[in-house]
C-alpha positions in Angstrom: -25.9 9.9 71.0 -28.4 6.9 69.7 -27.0 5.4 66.8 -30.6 6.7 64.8 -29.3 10.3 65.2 -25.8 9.3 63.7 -27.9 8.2 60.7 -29.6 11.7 60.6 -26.8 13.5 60.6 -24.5 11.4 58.4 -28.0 11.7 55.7 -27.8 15.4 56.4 -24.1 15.5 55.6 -24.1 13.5 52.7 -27.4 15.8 50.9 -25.5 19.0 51.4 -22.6 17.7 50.1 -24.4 16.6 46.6 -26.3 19.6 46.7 -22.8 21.5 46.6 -22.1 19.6 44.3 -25.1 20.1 41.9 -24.9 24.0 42.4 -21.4 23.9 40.9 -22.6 22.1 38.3 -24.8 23.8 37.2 -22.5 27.1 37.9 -19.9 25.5 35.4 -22.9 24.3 33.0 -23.5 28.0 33.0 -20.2 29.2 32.4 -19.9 26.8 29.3 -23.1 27.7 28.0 -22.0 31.6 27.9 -18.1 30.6 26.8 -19.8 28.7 23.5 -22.1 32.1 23.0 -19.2 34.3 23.1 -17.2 32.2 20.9 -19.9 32.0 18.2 -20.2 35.6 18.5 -16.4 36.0 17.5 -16.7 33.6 15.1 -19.3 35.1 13.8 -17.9 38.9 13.4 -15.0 37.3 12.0 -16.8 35.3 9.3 -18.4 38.8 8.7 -15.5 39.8 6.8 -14.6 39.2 3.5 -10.9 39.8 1.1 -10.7 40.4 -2.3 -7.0 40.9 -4.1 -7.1 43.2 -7.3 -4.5 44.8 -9.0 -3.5 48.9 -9.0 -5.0 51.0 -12.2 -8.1 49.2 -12.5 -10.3 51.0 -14.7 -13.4 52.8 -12.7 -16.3 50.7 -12.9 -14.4 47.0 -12.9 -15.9 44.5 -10.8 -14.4 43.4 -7.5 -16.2 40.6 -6.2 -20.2 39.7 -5.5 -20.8 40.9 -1.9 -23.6 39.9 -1.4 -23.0 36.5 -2.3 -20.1 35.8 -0.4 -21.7 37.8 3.0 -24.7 35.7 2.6 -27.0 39.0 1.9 -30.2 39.1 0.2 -29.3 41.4 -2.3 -32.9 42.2 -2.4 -33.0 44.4 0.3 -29.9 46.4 -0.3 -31.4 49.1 -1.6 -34.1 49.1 1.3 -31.2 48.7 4.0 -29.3 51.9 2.2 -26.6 49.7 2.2 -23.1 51.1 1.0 -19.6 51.4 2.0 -17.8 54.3 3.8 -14.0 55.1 3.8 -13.1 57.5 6.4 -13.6 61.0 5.3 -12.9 60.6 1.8 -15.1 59.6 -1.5 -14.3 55.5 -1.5 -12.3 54.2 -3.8 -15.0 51.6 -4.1 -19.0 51.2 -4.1 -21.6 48.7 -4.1 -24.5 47.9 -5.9 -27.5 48.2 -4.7 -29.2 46.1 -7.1 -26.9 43.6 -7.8 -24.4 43.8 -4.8 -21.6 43.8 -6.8 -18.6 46.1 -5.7 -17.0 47.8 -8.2 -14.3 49.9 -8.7 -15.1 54.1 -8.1 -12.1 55.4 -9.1 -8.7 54.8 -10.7 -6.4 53.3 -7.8 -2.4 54.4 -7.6 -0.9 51.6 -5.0 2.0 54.1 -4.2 -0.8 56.8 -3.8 -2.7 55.0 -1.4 -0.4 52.6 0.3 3.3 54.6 -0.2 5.9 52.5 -0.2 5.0 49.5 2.2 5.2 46.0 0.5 1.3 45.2 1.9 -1.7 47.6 0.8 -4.6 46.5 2.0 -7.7 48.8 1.7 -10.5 48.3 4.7 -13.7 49.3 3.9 -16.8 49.6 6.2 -20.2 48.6 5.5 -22.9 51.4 6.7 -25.7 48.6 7.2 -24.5 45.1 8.8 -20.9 46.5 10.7 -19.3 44.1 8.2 -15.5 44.6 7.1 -14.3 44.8 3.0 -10.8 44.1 2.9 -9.0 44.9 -0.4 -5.6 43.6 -1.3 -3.9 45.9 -4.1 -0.8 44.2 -5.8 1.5 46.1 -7.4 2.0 46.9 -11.2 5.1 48.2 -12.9 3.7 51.6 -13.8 6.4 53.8 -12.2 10.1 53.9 -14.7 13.2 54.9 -12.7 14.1 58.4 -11.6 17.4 59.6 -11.5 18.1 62.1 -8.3 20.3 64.6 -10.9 18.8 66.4 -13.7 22.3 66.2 -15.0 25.8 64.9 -14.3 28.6 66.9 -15.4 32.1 66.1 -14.0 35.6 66.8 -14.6 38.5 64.0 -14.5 42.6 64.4 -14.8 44.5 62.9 -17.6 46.3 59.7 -16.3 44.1 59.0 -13.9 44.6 55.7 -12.5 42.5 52.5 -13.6 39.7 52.2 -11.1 39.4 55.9 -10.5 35.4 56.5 -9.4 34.5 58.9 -12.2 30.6 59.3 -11.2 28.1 57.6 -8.9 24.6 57.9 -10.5 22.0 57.2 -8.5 17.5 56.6 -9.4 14.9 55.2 -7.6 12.2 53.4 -8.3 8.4 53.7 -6.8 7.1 50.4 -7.4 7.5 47.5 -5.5 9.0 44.0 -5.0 11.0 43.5 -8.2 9.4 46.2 -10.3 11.1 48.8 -8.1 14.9 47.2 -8.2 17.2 48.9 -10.3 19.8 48.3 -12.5 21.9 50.3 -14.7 24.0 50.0 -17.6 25.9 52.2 -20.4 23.5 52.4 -23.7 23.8 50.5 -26.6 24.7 53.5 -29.2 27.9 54.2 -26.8 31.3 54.3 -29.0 33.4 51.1 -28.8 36.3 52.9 -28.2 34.6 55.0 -25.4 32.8 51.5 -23.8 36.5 50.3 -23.4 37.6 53.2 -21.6 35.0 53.2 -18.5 33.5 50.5 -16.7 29.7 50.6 -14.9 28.7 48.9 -11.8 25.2 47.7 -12.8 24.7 48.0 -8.9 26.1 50.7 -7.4 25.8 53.1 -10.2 29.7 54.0 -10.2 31.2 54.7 -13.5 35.2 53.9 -13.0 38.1 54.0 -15.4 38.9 51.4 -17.4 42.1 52.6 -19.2 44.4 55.9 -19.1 42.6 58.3 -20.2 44.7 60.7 -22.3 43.7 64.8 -22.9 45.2 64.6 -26.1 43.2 62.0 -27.6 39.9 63.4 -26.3 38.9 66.2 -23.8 35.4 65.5 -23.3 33.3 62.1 -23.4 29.4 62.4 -23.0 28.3 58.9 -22.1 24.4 57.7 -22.1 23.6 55.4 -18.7 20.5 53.6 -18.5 18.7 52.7 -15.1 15.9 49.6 -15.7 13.8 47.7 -13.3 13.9 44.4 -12.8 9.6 44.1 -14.1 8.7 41.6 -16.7 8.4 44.5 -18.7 11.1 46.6 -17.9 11.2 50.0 -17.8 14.1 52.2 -18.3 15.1 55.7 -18.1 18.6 57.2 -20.1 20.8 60.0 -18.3 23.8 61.5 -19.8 26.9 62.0 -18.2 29.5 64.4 -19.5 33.5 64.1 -18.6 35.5 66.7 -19.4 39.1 66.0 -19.4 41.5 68.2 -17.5 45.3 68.6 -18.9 48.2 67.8 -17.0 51.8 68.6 -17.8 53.0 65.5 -19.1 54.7 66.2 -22.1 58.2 67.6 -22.1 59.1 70.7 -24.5 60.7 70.1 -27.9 63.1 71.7 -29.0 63.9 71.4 -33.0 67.5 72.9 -33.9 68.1 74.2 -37.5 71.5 75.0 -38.3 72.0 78.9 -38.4 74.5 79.9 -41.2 75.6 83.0 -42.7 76.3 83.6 -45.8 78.8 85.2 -48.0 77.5 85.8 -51.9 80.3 84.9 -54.3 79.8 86.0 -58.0 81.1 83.6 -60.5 81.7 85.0 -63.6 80.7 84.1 -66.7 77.3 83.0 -65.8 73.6 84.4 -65.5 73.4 83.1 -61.7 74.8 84.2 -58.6 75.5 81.3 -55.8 75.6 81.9 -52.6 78.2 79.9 -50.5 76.5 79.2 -46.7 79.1 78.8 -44.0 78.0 76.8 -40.5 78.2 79.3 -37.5 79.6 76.6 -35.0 79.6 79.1 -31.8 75.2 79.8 -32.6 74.8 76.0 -32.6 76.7 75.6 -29.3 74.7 78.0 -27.6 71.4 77.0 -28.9 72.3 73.4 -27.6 72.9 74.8 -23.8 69.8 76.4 -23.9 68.1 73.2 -24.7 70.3 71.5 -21.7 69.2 74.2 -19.1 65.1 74.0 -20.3 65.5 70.2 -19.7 66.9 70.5 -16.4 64.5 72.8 -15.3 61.8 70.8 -16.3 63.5 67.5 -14.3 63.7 69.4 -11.4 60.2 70.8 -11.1 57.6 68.4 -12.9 
């Protein structure tokens, strides 16, 4: 082969390799160019959303937050547009605007009506013109006060039970959230002194215990107030009353008091306007009397 033909062919080589080359550049410039499209297209459906954070119980007709402001809308052409919010199947519990694009409140909102018991409630709300997203953070508000789970607590407790003795557990819940929804409980302020001393409360757990010997002769029945509180800035509280009767326990031996049985024998002294009797002691009674009082004692030794 001439050396001119090596040329051609090396020339030949070297052009389809650059045009390769070029091809797959411009495959990759196309790849990029679609990549940066898609990914302003995200970011653009993701800018299309906007948060506002409001607090439960609003009053109907409170501003949320200027929507057409913050979605860059000409609030001009709401009204045109028919632009407004939908919320499933239900009336939502907020609306738009038209003239001013404002969102305001529709409707009185209860957090643990809408959102239950979960720690985040976040309302999404759907725009009819645009597909834009309304997000709407409620926060909770210490509107709900303690519930106990008994209408009443009425519970019976021996004499002489021992110190630390679990009387009562009460128990309440609370449906507000975070802080506003811990609870606490304690005995009421108008509680006796004497009575306070004889039971202790777990602020906790709700268990009322014994603090001291409680004795059925004293008292057979204590009625003590307990009041469950939230931990809210401003607390609320609920009072329950718990009644204790006291059960008796044979604990106290029999007495027996002995009187000295006599007879008598009258004697008539003369000479006077009185008649004395002379009383003689009747030593065998007394005797008796005393064995009796042996033999109950016993018995009760040997069966209490």
């Amino acid at each position: 082969m001439s050396l001119q033909c090596k040329c051609s062919c090396l020339d030949w080589f070297n052009l389809h390799i650059m045009e390769q080359r070029g091809r797959r550049t411009r495959q990759e410039r196309r790849q990029w160019l679609v990549y940066m499209l898609t990914l302003v297209t995200f970011w653009s459906a993701v800018s299309a959303q906007i948060r506002y954070s409001i607090s439960e119980e609003l009053k109907e007709g409170t501003a949320v937050g200027n929507v057409a402001k913050d979605l860059g809308l000409d609030k001009s052409t709401l009204k045109e547009r028919g632009y407004r919010i939908v919320y499933g199947s239900t009336e939502p519990p907020f609306r738009v605007n038209q003239d001013d694009g404002i969102l305001y409140v529709n409707r009185k909102i209860d957090r643990e009506e809408v959102c239950d018991r979960s720690k985040v409630c976040l309302i999404d709300l759907k725009t009819v013109s645009g597909n834009m997203r309304i997000i709407v953070d409620v926060s909770d508000v210490n509107d709900s006060p303690p519930v106990f789970s008994k209408d009443s607590y009425i519970v019976q407790l021996k004499e002489n039970s021992p110190i630390g003795t679990v009387v009562v557990q009460v128990n309440a819940t609370d449906l507000d959230e975070g802080s506003n929804g811990e609870v606490v409980y304690s005995l009421s302020n108008d509680i006796d002194a004497n009575v306070r001393a004889r039971f202790n409360l777990n602020a906790v757990t709700g268990e009322l215990t014994v603090a001291e010997i409680i004795d059925f002769e004293e008292s057979s029945r204590y009625e003590i107030d307990i009041q469950a509180s939230d931990k809210g800035a401003a607390a609320l509280t609920t009072d329950k009353s718990v009644i204790i009767n006291i059960i008796d326990v044979n604990d106290n031996a029999p007495e027996i008091e002995v009187t000295s049985f006599s007879r008598h024998k009258p004697t008539i002294i003369t000479g006077g306007a009185m008649n004395v009797r002379e009383f003689i002691f009747d030593e065998r009674k007394l005797q008796w009397i005393s064995f009796l009082s042996m033999l109950l004692a016993c018995l009760y030794a040997l069966f209490s």
